[in-house]
C-alpha positions in Angstrom: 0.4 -9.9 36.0 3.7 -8.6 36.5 5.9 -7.3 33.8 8.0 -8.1 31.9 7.4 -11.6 30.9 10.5 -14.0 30.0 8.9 -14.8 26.3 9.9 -18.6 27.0 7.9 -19.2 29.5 5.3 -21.7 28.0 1.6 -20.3 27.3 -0.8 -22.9 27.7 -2.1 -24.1 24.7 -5.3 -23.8 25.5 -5.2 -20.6 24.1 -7.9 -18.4 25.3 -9.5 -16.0 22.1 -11.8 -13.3 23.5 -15.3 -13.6 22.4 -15.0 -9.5 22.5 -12.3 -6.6 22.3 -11.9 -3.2 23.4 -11.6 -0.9 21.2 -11.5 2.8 22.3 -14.3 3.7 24.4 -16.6 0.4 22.9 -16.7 -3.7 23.1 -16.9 -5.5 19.4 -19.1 -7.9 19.3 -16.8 -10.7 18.5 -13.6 -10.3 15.7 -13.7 -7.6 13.2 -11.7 -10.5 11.3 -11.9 -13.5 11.2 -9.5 -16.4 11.0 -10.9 -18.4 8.1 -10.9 -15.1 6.1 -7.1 -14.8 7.0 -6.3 -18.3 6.0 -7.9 -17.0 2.8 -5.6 -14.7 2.7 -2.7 -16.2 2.8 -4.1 -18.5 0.3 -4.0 -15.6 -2.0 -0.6 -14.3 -1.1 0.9 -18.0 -1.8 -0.6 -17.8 -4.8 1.2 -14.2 -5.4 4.2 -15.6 -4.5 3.9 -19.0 -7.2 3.2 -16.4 -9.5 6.1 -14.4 -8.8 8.5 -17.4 -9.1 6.3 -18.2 -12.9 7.3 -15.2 -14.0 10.8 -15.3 -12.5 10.9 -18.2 -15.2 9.0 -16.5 -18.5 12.2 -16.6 -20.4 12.0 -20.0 -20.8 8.0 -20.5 -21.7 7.7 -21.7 -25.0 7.4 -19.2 -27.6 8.4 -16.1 -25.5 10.5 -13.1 -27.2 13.4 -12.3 -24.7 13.6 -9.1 -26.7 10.1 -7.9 -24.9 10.8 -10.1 -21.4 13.7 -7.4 -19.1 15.9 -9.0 -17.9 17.2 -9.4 -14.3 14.3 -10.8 -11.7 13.2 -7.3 -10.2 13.0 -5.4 -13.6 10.9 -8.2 -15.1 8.7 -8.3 -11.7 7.9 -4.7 -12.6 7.5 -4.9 -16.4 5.0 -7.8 -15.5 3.0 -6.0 -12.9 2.8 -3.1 -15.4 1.1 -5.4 -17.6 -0.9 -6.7 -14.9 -2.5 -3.1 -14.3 -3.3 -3.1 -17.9 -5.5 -6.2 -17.8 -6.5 -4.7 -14.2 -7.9 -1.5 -16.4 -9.2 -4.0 -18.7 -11.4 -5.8 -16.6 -12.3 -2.7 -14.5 -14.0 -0.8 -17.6 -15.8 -4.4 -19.0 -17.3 -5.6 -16.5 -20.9 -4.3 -15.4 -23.0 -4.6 -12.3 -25.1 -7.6 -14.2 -22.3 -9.5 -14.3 -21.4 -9.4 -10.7 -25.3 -10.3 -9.8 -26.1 -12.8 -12.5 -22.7 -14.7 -11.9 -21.8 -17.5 -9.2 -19.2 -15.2 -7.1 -16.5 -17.2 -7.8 -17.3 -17.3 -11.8 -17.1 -13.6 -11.6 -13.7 -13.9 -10.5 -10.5 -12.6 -12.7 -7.4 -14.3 -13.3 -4.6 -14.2 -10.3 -2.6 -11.5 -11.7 -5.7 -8.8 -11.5 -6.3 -10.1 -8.4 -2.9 -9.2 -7.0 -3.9 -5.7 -8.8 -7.4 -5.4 -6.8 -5.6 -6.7 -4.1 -3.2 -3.6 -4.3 -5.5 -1.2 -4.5 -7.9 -2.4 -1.7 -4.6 -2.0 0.6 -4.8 2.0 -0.3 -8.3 2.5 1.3 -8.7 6.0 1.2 -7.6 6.3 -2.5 -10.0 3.3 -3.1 -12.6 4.5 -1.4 -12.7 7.6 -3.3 -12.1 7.0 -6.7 -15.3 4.2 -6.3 -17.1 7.5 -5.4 -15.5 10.0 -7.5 -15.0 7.3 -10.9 -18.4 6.1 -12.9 -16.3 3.7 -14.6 -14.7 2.2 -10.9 -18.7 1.9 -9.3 -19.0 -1.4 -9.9 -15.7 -2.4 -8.1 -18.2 -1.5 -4.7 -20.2 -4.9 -5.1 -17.6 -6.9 -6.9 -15.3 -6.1 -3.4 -18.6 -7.0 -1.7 -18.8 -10.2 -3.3 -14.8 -10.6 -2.8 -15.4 -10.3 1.1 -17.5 -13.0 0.7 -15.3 -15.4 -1.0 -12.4 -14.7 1.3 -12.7 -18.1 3.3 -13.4 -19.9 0.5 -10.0 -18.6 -1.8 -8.2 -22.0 -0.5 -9.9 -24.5 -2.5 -10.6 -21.4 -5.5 -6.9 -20.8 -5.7 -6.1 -24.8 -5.3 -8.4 -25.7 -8.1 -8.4 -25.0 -11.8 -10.1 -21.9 -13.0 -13.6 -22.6 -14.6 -14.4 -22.8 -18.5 -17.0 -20.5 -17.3 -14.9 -17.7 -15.4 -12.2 -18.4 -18.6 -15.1 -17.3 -21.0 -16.0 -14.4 -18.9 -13.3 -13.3 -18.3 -12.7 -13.9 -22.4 -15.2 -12.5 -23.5 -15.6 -9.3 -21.4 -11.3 -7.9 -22.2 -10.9 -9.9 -25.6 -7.3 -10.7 -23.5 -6.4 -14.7 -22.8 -7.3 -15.4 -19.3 -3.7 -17.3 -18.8 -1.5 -14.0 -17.8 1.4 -15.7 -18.4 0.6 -16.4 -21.9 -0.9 -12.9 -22.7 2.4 -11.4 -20.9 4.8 -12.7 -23.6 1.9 -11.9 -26.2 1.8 -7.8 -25.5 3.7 -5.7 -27.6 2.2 -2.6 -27.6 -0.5 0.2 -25.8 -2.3 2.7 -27.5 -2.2 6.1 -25.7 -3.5 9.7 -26.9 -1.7 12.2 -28.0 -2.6 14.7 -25.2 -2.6 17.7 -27.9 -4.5 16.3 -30.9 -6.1 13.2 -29.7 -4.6 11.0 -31.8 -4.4 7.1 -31.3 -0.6 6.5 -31.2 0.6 2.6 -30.6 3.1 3.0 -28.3 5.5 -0.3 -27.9 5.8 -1.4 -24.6 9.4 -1.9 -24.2 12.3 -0.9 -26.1 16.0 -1.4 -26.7 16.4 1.9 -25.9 14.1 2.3 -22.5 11.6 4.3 -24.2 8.7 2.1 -24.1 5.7 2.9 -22.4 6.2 0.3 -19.6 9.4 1.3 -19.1 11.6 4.0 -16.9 12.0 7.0 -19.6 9.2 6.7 -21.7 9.2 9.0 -24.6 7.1 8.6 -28.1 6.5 11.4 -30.5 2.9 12.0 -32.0 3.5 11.3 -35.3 0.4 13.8 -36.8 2.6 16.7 -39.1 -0.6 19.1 -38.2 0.2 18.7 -34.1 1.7 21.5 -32.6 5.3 20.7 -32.8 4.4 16.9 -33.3 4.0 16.7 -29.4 6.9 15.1 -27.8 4.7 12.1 -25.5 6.6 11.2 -21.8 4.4 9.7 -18.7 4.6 13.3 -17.0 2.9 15.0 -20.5 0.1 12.2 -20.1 0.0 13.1 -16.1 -0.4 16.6 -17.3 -3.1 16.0 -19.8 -5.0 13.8 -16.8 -4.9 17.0 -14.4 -6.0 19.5 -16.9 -9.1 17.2 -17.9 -10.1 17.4 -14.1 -9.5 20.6 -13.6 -11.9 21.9 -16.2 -14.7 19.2 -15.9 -17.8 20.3 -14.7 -20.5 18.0 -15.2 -22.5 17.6 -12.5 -20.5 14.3 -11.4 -18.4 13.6 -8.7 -16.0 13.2 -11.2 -15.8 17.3 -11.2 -13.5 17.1 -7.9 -10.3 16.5 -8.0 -8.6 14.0 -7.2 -7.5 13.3 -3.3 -9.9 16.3 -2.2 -13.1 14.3 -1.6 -12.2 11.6 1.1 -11.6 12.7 4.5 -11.2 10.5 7.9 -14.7 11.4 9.3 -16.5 10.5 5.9 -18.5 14.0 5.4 -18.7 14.9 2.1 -18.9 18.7 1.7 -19.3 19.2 -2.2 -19.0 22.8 -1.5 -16.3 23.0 -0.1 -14.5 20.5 -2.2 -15.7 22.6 -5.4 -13.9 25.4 -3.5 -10.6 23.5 -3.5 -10.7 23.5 -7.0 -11.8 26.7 -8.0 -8.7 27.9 -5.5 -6.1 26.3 -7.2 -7.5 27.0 -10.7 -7.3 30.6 -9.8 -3.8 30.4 -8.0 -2.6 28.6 -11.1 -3.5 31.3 -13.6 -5.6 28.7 -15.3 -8.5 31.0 -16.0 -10.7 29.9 -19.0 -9.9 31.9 -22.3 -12.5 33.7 -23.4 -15.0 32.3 -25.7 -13.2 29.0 -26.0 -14.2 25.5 -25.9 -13.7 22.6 -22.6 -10.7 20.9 -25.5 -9.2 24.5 -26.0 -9.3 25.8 -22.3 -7.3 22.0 -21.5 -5.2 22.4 -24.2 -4.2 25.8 -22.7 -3.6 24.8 -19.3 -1.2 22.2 -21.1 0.8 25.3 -22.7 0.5 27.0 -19.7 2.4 24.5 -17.7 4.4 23.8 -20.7 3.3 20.5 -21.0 5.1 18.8 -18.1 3.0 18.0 -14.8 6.5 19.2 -12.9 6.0 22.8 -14.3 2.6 23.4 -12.7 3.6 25.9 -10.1 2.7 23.9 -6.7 5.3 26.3 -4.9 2.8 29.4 -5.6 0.3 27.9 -3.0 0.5 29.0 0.9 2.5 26.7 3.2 -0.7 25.7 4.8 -2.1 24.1 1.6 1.0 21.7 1.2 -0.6 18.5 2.1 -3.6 19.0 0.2 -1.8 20.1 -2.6 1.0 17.5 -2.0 -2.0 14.5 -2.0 -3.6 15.8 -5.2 -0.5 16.0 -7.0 0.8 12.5 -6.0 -2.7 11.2 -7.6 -1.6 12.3 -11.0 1.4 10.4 -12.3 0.1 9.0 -15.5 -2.9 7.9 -17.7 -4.3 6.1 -15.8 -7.6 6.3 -14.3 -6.5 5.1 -10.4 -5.2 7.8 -8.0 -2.7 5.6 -6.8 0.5 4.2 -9.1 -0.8 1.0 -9.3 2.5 -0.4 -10.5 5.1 0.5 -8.0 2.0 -0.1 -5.2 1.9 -3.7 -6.6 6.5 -4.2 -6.8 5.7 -2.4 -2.8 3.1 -5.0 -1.6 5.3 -8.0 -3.3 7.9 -7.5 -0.7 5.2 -8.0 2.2 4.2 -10.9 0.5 8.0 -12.3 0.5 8.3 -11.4 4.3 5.2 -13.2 4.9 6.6 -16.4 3.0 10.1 -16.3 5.0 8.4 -16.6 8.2 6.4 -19.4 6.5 3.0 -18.0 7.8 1.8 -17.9 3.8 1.6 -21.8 5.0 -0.7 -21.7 7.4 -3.7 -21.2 5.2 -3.5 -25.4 5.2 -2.3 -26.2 9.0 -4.9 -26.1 11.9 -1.7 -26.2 14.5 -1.7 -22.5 13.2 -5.2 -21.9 14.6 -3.4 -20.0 17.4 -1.2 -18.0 15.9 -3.4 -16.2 13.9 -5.8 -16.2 17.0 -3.0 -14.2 18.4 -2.3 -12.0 15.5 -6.4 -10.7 15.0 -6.0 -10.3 19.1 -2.4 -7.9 18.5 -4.8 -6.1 15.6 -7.5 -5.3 17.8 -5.1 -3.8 20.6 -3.3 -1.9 17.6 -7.2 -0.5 16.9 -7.2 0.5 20.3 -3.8 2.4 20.8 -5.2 4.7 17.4 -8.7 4.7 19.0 -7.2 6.1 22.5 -4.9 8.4 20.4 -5.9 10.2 17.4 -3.6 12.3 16.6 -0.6 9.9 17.1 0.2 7.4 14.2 1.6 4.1 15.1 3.6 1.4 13.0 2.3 -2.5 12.2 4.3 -5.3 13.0 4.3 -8.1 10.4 1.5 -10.3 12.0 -0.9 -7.0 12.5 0.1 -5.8 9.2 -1.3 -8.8 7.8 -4.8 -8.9 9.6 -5.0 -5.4 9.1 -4.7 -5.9 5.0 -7.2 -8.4 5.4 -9.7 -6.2 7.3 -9.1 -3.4 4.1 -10.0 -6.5 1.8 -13.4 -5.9 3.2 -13.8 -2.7 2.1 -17.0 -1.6 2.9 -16.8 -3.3 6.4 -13.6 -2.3 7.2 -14.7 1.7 6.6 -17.9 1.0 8.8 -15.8 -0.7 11.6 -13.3 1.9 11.6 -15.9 4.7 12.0 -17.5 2.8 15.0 -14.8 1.9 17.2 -11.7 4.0 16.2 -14.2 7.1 15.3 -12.7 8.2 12.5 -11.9 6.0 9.0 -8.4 5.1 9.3 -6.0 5.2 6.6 -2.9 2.5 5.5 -1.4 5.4 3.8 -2.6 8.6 6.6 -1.6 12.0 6.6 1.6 11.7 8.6 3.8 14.7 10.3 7.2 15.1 9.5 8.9 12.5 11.9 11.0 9.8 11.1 9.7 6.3 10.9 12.0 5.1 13.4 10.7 7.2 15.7 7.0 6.0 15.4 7.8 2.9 15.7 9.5 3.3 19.2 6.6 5.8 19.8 4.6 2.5 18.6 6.2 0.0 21.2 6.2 2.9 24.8 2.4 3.0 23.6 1.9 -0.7 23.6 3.9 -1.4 26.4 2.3 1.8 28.5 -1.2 0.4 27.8 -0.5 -3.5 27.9 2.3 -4.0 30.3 4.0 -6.2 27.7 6.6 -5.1 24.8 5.8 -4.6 21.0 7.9 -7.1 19.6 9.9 -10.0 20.4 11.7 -10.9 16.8 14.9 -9.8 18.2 15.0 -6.0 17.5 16.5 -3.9 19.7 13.2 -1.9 21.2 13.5 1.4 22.8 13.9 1.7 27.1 11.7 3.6 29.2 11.2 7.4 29.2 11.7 8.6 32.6 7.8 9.1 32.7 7.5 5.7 32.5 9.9 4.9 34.7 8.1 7.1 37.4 4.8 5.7 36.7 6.0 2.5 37.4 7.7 3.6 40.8 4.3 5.0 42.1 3.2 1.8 41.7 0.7 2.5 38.1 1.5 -0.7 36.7 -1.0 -2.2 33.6 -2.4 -6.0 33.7 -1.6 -7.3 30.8 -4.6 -9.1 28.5 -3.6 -12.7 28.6 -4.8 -13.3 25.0 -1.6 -10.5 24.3 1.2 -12.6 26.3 3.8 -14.1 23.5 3.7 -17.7 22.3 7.3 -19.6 22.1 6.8 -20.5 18.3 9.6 -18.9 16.4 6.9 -18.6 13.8 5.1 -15.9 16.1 7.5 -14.1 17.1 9.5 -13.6 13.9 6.1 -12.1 12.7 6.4 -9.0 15.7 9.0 -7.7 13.4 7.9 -4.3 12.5 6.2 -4.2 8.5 8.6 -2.3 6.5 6.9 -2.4 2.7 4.6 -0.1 2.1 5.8 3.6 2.2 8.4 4.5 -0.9 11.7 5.9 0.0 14.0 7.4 -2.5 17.7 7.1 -1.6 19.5 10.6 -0.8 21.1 13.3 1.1 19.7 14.7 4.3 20.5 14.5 7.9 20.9 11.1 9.4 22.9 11.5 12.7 20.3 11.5 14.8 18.7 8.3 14.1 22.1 6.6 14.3 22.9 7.7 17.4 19.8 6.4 19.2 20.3 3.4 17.8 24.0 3.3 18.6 22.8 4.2 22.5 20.5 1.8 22.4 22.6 -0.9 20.8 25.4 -0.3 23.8 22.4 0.0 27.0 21.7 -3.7 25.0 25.0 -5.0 25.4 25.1 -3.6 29.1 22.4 -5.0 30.4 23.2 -8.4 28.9 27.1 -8.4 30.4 25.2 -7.6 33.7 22.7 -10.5 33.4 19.7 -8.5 33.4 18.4 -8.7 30.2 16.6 -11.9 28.9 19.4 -14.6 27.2 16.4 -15.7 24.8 15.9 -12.6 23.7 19.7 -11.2 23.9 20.2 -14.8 21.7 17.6 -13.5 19.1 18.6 -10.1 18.7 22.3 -11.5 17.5 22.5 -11.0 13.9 18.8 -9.9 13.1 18.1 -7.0 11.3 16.5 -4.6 12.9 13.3 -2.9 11.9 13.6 0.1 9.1 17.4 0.4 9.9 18.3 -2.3 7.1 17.2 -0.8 3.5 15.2 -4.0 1.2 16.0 -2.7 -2.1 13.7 -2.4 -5.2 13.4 -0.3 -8.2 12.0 2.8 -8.9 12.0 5.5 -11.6 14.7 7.1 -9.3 16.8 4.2 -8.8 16.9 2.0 -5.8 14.5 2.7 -2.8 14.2 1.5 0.6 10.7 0.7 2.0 8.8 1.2 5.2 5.4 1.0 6.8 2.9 3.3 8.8 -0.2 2.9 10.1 -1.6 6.6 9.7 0.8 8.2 7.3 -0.5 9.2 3.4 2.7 10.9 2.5 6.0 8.9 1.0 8.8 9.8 3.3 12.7 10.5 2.3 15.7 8.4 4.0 19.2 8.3 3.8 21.6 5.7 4.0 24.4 5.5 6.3 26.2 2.0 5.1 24.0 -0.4 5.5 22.0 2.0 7.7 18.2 3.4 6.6 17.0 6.3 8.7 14.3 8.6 7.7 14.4 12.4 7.5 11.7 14.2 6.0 7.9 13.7 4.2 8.6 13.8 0.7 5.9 13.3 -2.4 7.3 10.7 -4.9 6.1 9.8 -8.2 7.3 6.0 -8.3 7.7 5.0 -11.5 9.2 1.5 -12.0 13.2 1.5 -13.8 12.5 -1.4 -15.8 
């Protein structure tokens, strides 16, 4: 087949799924996912977004305290996912491996809200991965996701139905919280932390008129003990600092004596040796070296004065330019508290925008229509092509469209699968949060659509963003006649449905608005805009398309606003970067510029 295709050409609807796809050098022997687990999916994500529109409402529940609810939509989404995390933790430390063994699966589940939480951090599966390995208290998460993966297909009538009196008692029983989160929401008035100094149990409120409270942008509580060294002054950065300096000096024979973000790696080996090494480095870069004679409590305590307390003091800069990704993935993994590597909070606001995009292109329907048999059909086809462009190029990274996106998140939701797949046919465990190099997202995803149309003869996307031309290499490749047959399972549908959902994902990466260069990205997308508007004046470009591109917003050039400790943020997607990346704003204009680390605290 010849390209390129006129996207309104009618495809027979006797759609034709492969029974097997390519992927790098080997054939799968049928989907790595499945469509009834993506209708389960989207189940869940429906439910996500009910429950965002509940809590949108929580002002008006009867006997809620509008001096503990934010106000404003986005700050209260934040405040309640914060809570969210905390029932997350909750459940996390009550449940044991009995439970998950004794228990009908679907009894063992937890209510919605820590299921958007799990959900979360399933959709980090590096970080996931490794703090199951590297966390006692996380273990059990490995056979409660196993059990998840099971229940997938079956989350449609689960999610449609009325929770159990026996998954409410569990549930009960196990966190001493009501199962109904919006009812423990407006319940929850305080959390008690530890002063990081003396140890002492200080109830913390969780918001404040003031902004203080521990759910909230500038947290600040002093320890009240008179005998605690200057009656330690408590912010989110001290308890981040308290976190580190526990790791740094544990050593008990667990793989809880690595640090954080230094045992996972994309081909799976564990070198404990090595990994001890890392930490051993940095202790003795720091200067942390353990006082003589003194106990673990006094040698933590000293790395606490040492670094005066505040996480930012720790002097990253000391360590050789070579080290700076390591060193910029362990520090990113200590932002709080909390036991989880990743920020659970601001991953969970992150993930609610996918969810929203999903729902405006009403696929989040399709978990109860058959007619959209074939669109997802399609979308676990685009997935497995996507494998196969990382697969054929491992050092590259490429960026998701919507519809991949989505069967992508549901391949992660089967977490031990989706690590064993990925090691088979891509060769190396793949990341939704990679180590990426210093380019700007806008370029990947161009880099993304030459790729797909180089390999499959057929453009990325057909949602109405302006994609980028040919490079003259492709240009001559075409001339000497090297043309690609393109896969007729990858050939567009004309449902506005499935092509609105080839717009590229732009959620999950955190971008802090601010200065930088921006000119370049501007003016390729300027040139591009005007080639556009040439080629349609000369009737060579496709009116359907031309017609869609009119008014659409094109892929990470249009900032979607949410809130972060810094103020507002932009978001964006890759498929193999781990590091948050810095844009800039031109107008209405997004363009990336450099890879940042971010510690995204929500501004309630």
């Amino acid at each position: 087949m010849k390209y390129p295709y006129k996207v309104h050409e009618k495809v027979s609807l006797g759609y034709e799924f492969p029974s097997t796809f390519q992927i790098g050098s080997k054939h799968t022997g049928g989907s790595l996912v499945s469509t009834k687990q993506l209708r389960g999916h989207l189940a869940l994500l429906r439910a996500f977004a009910q429950l965002r529109e509940q809590v949108d409402k929580l002002h008006e529940r009867p006997g809620a305290i509008l001096s503990r609810i934010p106000k404003g939509i986005g700050k209260r989404w934040a405040w309640f996912s914060g809570l969210a995390v905390e029932r997350f933790t909750a459940w996390c430390l009550a449940i044991s491996l009995d439970d998950i063994c004794e228990k009908l699966v679907e009894d063992m589940l937890p209510p919605l809200d820590v299921m958007m939480v799990w959900h979360t951090y399933m959709l980090n599966p590096g970080w996931y991965t490794e703090d199951l390995q590297r966390l006692p208290s996380l273990g059990v998460l490995q056979e409660a996701g196993k059990k998840f993966s099971e229940l997938l297909p079956e989350l449609i009538d689960i999610l449609a139905s009325k929770a159990s009196t026996t998954r409410v008692e569990a549930w009960t029983l196990k966190t001493g919280r009501v199962f109904d989160p919006l009812e423990d929401a407006i319940a929850q008035e305080y959390k008690i932390v530890l002063c990081p100094i003396c140890r002492d149990s200080i109830q913390a409120p969780l918001m404040t008129n003031d902004g203080q409270g521990y759910l909230q942008d500038n947290f600040v509580i002093r320890c009240p003990q008179p005998s605690c060294v200057n009656q330690a002054i408590i912010s989110r950065a001290v308890l981040a600092a308290r976190k580190l300096a526990e790791d740094l000096v544990r050593d008990d024979g667990t793989m809880r004596t690595y640090l954080a973000g230094t045992l996972h790696s994309s081909d799976s080996e564990l070198d404990t040796d090595h990994v001890k090494g890392i930490k051993d480095r940095i202790l003795s870069i720091l200067g942390f070296a353990r006082p003589q004679g003194s106990t673990e409590e006094q040698w933590i305590v000293s790395i606490l004065k040492e670094s005066m307390y505040f996480l930012q003091k720790v002097k990253w800069d000391t360590f050789p330019p070579d080290d700076n990704r390591l060193i910029s993935r362990v520090s990113s993994a200590y932002v709080d508290d909390r036991m989880f590597s990743v920020e659970l909070t601001g991953a969970v606001t992150r993930q609610g925008l996918f969810v929203k995009k999903i729902n405006d292109i009403w696929w989040a329907q399709f978990s109860e229509k058959e007619e959209s048999t074939i669109a997802l059909q399609h979308a676990v086809a685009r997935y497995h092509a996507f494998l196969n462009l990382m697969a054929l190029s491992p050092t590259a990274f490429f960026v998701p469209t919507l519809d991949i996106d989505l069967v992508w998140h549901t391949h992660q939701l089967l977490a031990s699968k989706y690590n064993r797949d990925c090691m088979e046919y891509v060769g190396r465990f793949v990341d939704h949060e990679d180590k990426v190099d210093p380019n700007s997202l806008v370029s990947s995803f161009d880099d993304t659509c030459r790729a797909w149309k180089n390999i499959y003869g057929i453009q990325y996307g057909y949602c109405g963003c302006i994609l980028p031309g040919e490079t003259l290499k492709d240009k001559l490749s075409h001339f000497l006649g090297n043309h690609t047959e393109t896969p007729a399972h990858l050939i567009p549908i004309e449902r506005e449905d499935i092509l609105d959902a080839t717009h590229g994902s732009d959620h999950n990466a955190v971008y802090p608005v601010g200065g930088g260069p921006t000119g370049v990205a501007n003016r390729k997308f300027d040139k591009r805009l005007k080639h556009h508007e040439k080629l349609r004046r000369r009737g060579k470009l496709d009116v359907y398309l031309a017609e869609r591109s009119r008014g659409h917003n094109q892929a990470f050039l249009v900032p979607v606003w949410m809130y972060a400790q810094q103020g507002p943020v932009v978001t964006g997607c890759v498929a193999r970067g781990g590091s948050d990346i810095k844009p800039t704003l031109v107008g209405r204009r997004a363009v990336v510029s450099s890879v940042v680390i971010t510690l995204n605290f929500v501004n309630y």
